[in-house]
Gaussian input, Z-matrix of N, CA and C with variables (Angstrom, degrees):
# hf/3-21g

backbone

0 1
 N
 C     1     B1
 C     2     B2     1     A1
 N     3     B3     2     A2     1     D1
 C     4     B4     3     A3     2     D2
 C     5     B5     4     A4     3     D3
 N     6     B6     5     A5     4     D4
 C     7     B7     6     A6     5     D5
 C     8     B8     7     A7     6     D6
 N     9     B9     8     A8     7     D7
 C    10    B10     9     A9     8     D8
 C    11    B11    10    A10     9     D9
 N    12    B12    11    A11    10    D10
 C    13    B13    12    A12    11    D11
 C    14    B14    13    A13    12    D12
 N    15    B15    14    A14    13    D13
 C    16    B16    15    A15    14    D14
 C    17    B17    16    A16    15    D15
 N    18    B18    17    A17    16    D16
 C    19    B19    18    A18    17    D17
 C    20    B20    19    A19    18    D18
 N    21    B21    20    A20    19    D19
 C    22    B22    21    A21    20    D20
 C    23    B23    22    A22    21    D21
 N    24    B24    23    A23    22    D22
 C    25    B25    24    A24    23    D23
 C    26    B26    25    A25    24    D24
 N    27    B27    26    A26    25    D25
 C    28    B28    27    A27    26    D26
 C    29    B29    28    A28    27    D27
 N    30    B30    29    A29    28    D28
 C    31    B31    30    A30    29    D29
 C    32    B32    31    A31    30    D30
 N    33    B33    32    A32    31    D31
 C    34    B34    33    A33    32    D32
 C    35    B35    34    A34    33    D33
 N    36    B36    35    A35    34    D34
 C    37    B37    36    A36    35    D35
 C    38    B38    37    A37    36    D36
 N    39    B39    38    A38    37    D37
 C    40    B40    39    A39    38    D38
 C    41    B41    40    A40    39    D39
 N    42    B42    41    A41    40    D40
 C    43    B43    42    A42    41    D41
 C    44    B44    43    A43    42    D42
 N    45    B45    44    A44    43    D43
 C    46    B46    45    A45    44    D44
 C    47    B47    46    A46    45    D45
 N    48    B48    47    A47    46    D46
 C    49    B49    48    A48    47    D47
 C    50    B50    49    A49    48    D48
 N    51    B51    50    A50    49    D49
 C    52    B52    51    A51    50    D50
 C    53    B53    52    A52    51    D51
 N    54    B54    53    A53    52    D52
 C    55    B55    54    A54    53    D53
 C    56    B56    55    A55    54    D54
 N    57    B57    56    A56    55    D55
 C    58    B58    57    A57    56    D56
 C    59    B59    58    A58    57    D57
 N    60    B60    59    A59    58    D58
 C    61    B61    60    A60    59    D59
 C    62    B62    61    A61    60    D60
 N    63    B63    62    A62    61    D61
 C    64    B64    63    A63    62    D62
 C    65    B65    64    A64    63    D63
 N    66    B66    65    A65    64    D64
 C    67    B67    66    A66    65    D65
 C    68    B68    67    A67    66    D66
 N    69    B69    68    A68    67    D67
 C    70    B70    69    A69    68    D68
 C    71    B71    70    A70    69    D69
 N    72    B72    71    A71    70    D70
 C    73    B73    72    A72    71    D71
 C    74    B74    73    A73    72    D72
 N    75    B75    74    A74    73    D73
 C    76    B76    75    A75    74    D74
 C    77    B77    76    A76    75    D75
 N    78    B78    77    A77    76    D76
 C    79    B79    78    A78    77    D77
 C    80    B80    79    A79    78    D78
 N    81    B81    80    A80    79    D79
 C    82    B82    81    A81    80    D80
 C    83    B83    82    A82    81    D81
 N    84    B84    83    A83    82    D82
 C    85    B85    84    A84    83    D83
 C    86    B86    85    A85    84    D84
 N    87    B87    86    A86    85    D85
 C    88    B88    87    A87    86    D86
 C    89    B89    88    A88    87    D87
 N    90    B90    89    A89    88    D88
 C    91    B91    90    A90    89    D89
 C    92    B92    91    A91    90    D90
 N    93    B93    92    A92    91    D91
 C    94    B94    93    A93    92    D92
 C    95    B95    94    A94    93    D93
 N    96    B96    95    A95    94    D94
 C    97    B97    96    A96    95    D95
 C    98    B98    97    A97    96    D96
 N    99    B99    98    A98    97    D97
 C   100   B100    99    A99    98    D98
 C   101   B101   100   A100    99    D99
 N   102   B102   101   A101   100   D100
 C   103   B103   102   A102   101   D101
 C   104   B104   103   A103   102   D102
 N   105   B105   104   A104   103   D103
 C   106   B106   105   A105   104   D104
 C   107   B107   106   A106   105   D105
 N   108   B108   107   A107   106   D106
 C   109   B109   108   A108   107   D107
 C   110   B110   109   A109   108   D108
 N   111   B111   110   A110   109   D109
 C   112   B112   111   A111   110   D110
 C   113   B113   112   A112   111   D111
 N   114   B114   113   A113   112   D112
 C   115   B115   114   A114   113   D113
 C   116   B116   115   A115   114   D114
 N   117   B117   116   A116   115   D115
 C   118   B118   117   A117   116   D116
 C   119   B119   118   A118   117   D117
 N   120   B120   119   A119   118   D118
 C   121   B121   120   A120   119   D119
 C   122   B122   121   A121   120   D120
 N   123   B123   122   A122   121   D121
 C   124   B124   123   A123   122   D122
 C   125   B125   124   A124   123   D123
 N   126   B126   125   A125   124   D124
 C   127   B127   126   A126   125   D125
 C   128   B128   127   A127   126   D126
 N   129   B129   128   A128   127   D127
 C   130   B130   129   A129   128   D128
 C   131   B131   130   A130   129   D129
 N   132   B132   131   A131   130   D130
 C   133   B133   132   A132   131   D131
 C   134   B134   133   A133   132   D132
 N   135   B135   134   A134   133   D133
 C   136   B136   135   A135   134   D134
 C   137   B137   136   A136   135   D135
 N   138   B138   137   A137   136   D136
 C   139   B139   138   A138   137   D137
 C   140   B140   139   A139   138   D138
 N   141   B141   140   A140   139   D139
 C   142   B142   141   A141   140   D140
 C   143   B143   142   A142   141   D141
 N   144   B144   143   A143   142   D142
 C   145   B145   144   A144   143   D143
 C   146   B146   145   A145   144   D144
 N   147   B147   146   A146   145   D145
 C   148   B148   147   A147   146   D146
 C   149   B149   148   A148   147   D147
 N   150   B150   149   A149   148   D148
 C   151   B151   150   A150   149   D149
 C   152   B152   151   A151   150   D150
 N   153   B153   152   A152   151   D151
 C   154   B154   153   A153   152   D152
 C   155   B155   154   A154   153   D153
 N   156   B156   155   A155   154   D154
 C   157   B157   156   A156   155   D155
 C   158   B158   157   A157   156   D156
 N   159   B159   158   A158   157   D157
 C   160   B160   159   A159   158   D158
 C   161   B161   160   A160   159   D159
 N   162   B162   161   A161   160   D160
 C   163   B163   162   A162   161   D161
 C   164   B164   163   A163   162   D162
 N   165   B165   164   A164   163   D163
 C   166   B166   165   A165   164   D164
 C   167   B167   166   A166   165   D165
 N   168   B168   167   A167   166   D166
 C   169   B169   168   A168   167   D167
 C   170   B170   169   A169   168   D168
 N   171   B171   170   A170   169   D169
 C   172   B172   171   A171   170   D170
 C   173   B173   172   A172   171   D171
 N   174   B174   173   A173   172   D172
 C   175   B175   174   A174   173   D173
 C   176   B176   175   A175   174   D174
 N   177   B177   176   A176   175   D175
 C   178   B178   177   A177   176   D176
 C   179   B179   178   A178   177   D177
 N   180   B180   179   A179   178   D178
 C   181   B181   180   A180   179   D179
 C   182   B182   181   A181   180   D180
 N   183   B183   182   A182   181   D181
 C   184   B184   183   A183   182   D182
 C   185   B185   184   A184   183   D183
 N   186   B186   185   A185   184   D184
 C   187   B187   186   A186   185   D185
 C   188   B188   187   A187   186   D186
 N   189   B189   188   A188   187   D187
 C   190   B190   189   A189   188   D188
 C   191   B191   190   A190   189   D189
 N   192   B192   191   A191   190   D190
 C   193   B193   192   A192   191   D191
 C   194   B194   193   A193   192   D192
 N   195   B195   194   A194   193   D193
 C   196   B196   195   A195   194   D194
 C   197   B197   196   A196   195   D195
 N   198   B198   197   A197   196   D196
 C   199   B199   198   A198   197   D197
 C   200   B200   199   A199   198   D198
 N   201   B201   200   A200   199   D199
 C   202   B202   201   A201   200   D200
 C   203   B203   202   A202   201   D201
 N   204   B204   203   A203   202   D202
 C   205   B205   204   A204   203   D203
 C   206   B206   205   A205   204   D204
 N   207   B207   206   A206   205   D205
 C   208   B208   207   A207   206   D206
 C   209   B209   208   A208   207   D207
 N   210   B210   209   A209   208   D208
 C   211   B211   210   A210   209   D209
 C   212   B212   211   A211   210   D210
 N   213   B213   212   A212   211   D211
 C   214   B214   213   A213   212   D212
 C   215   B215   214   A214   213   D213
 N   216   B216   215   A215   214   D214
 C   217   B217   216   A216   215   D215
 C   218   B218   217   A217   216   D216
 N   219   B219   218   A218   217   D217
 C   220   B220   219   A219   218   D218
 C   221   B221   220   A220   219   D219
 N   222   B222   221   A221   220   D220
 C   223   B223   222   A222   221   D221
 C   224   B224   223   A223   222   D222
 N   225   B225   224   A224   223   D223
 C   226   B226   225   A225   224   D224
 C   227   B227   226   A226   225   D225
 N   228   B228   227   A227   226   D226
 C   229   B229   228   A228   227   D227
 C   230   B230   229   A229   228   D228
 N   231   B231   230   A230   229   D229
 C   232   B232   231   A231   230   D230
 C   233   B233   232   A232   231   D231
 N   234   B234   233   A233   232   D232
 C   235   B235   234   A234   233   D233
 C   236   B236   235   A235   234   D234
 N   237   B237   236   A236   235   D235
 C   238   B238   237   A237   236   D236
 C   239   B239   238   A238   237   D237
 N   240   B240   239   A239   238   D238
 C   241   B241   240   A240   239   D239
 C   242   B242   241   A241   240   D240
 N   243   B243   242   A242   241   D241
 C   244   B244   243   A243   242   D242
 C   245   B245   244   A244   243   D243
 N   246   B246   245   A245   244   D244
 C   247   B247   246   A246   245   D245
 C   248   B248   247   A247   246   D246
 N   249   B249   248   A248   247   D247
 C   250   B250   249   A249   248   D248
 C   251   B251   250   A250   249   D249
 N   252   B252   251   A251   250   D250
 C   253   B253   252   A252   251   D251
 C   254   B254   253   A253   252   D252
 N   255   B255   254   A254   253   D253
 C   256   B256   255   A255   254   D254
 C   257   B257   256   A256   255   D255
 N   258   B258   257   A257   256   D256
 C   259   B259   258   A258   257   D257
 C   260   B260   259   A259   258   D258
 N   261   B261   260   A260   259   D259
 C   262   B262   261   A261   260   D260
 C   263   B263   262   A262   261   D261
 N   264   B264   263   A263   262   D262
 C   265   B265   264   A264   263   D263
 C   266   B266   265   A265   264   D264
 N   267   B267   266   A266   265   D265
 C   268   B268   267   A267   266   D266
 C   269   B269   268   A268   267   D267
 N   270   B270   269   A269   268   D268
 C   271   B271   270   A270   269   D269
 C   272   B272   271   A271   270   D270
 N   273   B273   272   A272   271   D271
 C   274   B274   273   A273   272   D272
 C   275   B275   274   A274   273   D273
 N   276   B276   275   A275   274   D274
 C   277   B277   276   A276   275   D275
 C   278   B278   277   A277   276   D276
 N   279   B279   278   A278   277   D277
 C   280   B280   279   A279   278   D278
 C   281   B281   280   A280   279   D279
 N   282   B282   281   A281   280   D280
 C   283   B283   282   A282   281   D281
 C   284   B284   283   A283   282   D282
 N   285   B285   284   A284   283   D283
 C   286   B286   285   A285   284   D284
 C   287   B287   286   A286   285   D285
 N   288   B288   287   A287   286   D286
 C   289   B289   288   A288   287   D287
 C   290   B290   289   A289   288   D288
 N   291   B291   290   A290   289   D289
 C   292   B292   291   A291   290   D290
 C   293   B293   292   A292   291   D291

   B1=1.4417
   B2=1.5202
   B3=1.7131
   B4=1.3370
   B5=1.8252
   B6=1.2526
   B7=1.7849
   B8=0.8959
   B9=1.6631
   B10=1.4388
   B11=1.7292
   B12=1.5268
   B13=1.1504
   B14=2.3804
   B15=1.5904
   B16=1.6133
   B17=1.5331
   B18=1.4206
   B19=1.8396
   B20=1.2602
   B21=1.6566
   B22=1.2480
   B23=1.8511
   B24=1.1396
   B25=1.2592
   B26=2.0029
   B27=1.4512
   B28=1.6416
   B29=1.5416
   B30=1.3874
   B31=1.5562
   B32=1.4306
   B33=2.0583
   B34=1.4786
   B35=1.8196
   B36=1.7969
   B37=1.5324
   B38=1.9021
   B39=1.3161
   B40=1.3321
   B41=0.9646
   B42=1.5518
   B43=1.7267
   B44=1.5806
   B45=1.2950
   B46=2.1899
   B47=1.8704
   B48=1.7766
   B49=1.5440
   B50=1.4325
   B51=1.3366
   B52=1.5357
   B53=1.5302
   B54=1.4082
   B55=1.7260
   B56=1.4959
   B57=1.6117
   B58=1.1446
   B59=1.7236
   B60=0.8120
   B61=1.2256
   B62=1.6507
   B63=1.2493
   B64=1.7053
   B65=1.5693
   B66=1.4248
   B67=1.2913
   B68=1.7973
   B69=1.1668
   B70=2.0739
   B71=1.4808
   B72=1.3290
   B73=2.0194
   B74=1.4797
   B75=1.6087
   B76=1.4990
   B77=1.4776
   B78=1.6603
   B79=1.1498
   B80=1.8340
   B81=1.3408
   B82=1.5011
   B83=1.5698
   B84=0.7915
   B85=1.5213
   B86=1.6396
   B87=1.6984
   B88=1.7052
   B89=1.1250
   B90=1.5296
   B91=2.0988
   B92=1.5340
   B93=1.0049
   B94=1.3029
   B95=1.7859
   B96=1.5610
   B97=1.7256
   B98=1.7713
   B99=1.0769
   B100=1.6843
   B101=1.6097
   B102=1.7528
   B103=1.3903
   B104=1.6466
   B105=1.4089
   B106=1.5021
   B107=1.6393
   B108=1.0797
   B109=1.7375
   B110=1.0468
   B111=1.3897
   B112=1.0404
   B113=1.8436
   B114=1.0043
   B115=1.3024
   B116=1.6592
   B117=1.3698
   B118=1.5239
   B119=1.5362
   B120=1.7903
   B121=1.2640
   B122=1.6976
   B123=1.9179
   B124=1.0869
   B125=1.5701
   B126=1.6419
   B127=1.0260
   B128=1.5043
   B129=1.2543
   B130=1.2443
   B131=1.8679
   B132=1.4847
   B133=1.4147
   B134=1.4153
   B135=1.3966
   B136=1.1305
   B137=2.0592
   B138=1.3117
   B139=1.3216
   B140=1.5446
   B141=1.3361
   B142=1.5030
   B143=1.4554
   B144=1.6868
   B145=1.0814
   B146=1.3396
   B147=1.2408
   B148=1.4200
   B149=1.3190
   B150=1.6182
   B151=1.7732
   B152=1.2293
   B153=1.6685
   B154=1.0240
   B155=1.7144
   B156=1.5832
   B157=1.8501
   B158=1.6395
   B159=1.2008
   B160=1.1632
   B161=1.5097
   B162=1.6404
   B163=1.1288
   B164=1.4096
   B165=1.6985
   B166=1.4557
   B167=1.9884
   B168=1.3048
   B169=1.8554
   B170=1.7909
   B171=1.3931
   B172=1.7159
   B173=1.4237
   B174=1.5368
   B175=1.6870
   B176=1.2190
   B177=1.4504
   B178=1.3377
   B179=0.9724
   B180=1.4539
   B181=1.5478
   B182=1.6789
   B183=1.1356
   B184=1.9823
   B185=1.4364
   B186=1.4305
   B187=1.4588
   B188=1.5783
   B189=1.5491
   B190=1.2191
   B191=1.8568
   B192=1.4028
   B193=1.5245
   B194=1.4976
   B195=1.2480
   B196=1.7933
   B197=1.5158
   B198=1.9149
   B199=1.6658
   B200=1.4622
   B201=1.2376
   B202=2.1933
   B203=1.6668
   B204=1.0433
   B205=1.5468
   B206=1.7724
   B207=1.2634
   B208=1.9215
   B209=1.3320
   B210=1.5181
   B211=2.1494
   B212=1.2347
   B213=1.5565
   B214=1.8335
   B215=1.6196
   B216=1.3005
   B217=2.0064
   B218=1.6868
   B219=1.1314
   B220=1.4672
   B221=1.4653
   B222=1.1648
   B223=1.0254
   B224=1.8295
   B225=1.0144
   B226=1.9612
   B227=1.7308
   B228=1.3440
   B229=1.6525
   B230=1.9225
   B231=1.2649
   B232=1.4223
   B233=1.5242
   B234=1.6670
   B235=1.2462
   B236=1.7245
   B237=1.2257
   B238=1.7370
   B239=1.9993
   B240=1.2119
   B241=1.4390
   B242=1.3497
   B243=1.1757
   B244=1.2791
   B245=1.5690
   B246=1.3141
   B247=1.3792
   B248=1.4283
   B249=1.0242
   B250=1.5247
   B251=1.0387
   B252=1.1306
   B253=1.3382
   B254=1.6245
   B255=1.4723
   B256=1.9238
   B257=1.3793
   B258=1.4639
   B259=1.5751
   B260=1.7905
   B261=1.4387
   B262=1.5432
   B263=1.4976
   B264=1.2837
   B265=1.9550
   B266=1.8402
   B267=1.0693
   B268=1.4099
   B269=2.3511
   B270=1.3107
   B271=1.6235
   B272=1.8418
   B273=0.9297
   B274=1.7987
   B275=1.6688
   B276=1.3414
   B277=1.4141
   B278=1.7371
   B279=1.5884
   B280=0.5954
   B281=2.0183
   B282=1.7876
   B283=0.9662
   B284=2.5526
   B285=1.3876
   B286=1.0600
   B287=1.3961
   B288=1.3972
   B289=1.3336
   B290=1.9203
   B291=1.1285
   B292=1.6239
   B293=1.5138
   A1=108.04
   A2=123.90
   A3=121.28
   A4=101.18
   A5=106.34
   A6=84.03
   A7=99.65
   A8=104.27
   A9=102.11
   A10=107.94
   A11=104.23
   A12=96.62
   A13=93.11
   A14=88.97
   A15=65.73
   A16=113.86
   A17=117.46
   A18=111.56
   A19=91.70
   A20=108.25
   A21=121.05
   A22=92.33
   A23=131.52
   A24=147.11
   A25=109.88
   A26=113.42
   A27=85.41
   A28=119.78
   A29=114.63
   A30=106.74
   A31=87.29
   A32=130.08
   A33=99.69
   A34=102.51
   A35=111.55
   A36=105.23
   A37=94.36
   A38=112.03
   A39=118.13
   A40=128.16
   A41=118.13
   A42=127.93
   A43=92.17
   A44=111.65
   A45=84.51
   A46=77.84
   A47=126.67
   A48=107.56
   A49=109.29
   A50=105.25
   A51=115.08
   A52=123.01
   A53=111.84
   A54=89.37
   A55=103.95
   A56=102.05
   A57=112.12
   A58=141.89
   A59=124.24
   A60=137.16
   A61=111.17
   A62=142.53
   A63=112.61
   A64=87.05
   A65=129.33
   A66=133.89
   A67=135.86
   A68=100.42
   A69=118.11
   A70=105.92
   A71=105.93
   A72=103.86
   A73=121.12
   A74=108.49
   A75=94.74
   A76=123.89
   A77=115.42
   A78=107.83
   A79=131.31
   A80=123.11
   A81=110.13
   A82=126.36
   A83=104.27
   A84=123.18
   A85=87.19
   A86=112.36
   A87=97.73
   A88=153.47
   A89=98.04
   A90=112.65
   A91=81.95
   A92=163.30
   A93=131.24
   A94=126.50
   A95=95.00
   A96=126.67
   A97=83.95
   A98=122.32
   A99=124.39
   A100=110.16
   A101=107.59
   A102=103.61
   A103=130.76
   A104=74.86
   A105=102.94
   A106=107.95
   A107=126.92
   A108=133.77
   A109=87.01
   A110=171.43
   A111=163.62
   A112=101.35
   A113=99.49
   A114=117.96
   A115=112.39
   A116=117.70
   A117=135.16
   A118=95.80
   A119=111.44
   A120=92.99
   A121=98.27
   A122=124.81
   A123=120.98
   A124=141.83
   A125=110.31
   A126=148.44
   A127=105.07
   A128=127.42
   A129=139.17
   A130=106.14
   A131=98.16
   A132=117.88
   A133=111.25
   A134=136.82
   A135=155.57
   A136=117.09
   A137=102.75
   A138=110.53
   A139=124.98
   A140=107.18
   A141=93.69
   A142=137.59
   A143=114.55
   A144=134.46
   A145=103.03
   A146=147.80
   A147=135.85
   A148=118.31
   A149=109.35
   A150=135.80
   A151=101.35
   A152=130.68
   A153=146.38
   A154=107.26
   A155=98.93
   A156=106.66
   A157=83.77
   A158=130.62
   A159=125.24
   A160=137.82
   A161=106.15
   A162=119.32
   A163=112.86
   A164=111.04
   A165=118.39
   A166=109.29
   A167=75.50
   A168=111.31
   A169=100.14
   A170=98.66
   A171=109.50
   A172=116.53
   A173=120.19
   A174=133.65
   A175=100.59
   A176=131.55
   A177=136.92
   A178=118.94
   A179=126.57
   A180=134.38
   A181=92.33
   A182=93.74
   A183=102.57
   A184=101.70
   A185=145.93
   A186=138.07
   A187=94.64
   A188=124.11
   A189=138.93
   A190=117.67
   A191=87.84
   A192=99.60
   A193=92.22
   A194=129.81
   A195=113.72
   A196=127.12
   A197=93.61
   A198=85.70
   A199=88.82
   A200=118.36
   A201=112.90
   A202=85.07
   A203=101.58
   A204=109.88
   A205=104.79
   A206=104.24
   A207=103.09
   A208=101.06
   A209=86.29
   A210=98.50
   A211=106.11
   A212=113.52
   A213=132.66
   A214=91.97
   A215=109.38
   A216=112.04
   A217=88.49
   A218=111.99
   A219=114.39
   A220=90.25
   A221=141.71
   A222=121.71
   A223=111.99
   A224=112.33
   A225=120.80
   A226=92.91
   A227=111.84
   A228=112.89
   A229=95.37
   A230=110.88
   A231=118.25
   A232=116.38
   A233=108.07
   A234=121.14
   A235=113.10
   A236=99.16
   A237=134.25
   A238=113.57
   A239=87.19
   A240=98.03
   A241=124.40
   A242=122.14
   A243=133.27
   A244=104.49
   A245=124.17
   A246=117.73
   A247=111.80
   A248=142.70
   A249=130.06
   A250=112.47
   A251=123.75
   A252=139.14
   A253=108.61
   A254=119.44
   A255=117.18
   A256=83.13
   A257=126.91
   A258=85.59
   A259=121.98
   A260=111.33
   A261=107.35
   A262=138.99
   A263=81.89
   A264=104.51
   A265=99.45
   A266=110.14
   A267=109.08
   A268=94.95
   A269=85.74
   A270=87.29
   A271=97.05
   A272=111.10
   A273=111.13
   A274=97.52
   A275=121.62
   A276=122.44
   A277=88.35
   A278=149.06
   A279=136.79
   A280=133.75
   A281=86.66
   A282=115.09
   A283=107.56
   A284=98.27
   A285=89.94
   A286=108.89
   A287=136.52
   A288=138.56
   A289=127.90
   A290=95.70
   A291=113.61
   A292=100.25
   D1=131.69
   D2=-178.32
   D3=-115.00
   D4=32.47
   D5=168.49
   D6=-101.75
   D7=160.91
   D8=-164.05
   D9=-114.97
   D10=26.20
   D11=-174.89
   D12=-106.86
   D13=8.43
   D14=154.92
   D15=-131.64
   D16=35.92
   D17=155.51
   D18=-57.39
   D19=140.43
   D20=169.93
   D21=-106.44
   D22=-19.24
   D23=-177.50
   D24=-39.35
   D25=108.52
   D26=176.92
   D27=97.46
   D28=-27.34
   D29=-156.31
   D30=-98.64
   D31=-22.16
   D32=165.43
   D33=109.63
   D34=-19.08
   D35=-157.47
   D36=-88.16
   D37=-13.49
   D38=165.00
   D39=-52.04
   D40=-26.72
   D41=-157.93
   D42=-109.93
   D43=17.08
   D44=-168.55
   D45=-115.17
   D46=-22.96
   D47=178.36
   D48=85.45
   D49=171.03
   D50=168.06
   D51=-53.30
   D52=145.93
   D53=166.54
   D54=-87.99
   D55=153.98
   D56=162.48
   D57=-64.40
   D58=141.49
   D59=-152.84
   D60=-84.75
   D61=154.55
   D62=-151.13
   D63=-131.26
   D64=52.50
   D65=154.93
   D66=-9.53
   D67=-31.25
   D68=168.78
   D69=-53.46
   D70=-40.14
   D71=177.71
   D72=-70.21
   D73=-11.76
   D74=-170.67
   D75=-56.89
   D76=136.35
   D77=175.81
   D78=-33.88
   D79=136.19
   D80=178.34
   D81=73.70
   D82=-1.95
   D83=-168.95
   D84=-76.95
   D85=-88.82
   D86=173.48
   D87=-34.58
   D88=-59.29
   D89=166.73
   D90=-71.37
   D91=-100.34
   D92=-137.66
   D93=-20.18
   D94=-59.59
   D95=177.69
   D96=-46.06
   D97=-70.08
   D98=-146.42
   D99=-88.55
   D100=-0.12
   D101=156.06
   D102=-95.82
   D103=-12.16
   D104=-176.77
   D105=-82.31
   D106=-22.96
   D107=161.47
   D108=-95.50
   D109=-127.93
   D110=-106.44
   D111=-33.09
   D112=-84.19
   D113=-174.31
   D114=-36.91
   D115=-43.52
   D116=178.74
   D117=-49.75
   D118=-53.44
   D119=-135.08
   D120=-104.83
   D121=-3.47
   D122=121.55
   D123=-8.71
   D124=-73.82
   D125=-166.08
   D126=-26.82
   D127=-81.27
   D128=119.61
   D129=34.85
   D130=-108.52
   D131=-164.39
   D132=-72.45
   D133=-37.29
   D134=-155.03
   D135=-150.24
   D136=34.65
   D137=157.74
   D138=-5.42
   D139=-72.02
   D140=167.76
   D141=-43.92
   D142=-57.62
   D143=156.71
   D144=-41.67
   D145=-78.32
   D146=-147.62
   D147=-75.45
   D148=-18.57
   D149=158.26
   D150=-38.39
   D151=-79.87
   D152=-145.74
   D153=-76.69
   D154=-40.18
   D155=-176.89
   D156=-61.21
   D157=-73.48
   D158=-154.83
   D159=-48.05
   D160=-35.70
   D161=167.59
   D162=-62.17
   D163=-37.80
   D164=-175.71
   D165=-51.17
   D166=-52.25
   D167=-173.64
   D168=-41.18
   D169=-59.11
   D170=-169.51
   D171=-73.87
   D172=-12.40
   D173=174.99
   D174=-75.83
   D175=-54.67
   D176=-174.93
   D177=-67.08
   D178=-37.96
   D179=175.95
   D180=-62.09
   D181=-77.07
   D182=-161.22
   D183=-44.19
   D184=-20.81
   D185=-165.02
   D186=-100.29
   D187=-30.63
   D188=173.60
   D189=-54.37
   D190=-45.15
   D191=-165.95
   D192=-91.68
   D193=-54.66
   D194=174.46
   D195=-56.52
   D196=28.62
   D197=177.84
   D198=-130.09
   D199=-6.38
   D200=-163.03
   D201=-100.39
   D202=128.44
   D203=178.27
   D204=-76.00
   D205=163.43
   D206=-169.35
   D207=-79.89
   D208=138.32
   D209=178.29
   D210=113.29
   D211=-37.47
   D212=-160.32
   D213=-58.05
   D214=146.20
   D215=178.94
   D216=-80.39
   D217=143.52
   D218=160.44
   D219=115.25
   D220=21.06
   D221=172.19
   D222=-129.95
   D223=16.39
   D224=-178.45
   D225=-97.93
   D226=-14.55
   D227=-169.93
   D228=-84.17
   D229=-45.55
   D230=175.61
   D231=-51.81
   D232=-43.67
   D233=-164.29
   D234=-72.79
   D235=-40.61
   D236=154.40
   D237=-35.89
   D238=-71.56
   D239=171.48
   D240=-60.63
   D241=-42.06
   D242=173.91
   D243=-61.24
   D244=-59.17
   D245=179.64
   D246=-75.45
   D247=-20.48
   D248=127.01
   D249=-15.64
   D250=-107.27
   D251=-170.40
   D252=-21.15
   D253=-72.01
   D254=-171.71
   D255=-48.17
   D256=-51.80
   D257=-148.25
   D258=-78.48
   D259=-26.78
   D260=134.24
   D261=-3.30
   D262=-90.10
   D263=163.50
   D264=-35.63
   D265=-57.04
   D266=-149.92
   D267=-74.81
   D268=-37.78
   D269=-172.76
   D270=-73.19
   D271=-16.03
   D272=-167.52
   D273=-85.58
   D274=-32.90
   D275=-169.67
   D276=-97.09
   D277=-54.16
   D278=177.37
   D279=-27.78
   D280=-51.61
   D281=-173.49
   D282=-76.03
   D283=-38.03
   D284=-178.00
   D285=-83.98
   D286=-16.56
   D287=178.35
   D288=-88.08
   D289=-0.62
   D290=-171.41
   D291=-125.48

């Protein structure tokens, strides 16, 4: 082929890549994060309540995070939340069983 409007050689559109993908919107990803402190800081005073935020908290994260592929930005906030959350869980069951 001699047109020259397809050398890809030189013109540079090779080097800029895919665009990136804008991962911060995924559903649950936030109210996950903010049930997941919710629930923590419940946990404590109101066990039950912070039981229930938390579990809520850790569904949204975990359905959140099995959608951002690894590396993707937006996903250390999930990872965050999630460990929020067990340890919640763990102070909310601690706290209602003792």
């Amino acid at each position: 082929m001699d047109d020259p409007r397809a050398n890809m050689d030189g013109n540079g559109l090779l080097g800029l890549g895919a665009p990136r993908t804008d991962w911060s919107k995924t559903p649950g990803r936030v109210p996950g994060f903010w049930l997941s402190i919710a629930g923590a800081v419940l946990a404590v005073p109101l066990p039950a309540v912070g039981f229930i935020l938390a579990v809520i908290g850790v569904i949204f994260s975990g359905k959140a995070f099995g959608v951002i592929p690894a590396g993707a930005r937006g996903r250390g906030l999930n990872l965050t939340a999630i460990a929020v959350a067990v340890a919640a869980i763990l102070v909310s069951l601690i706290r209602i069983f003792t």
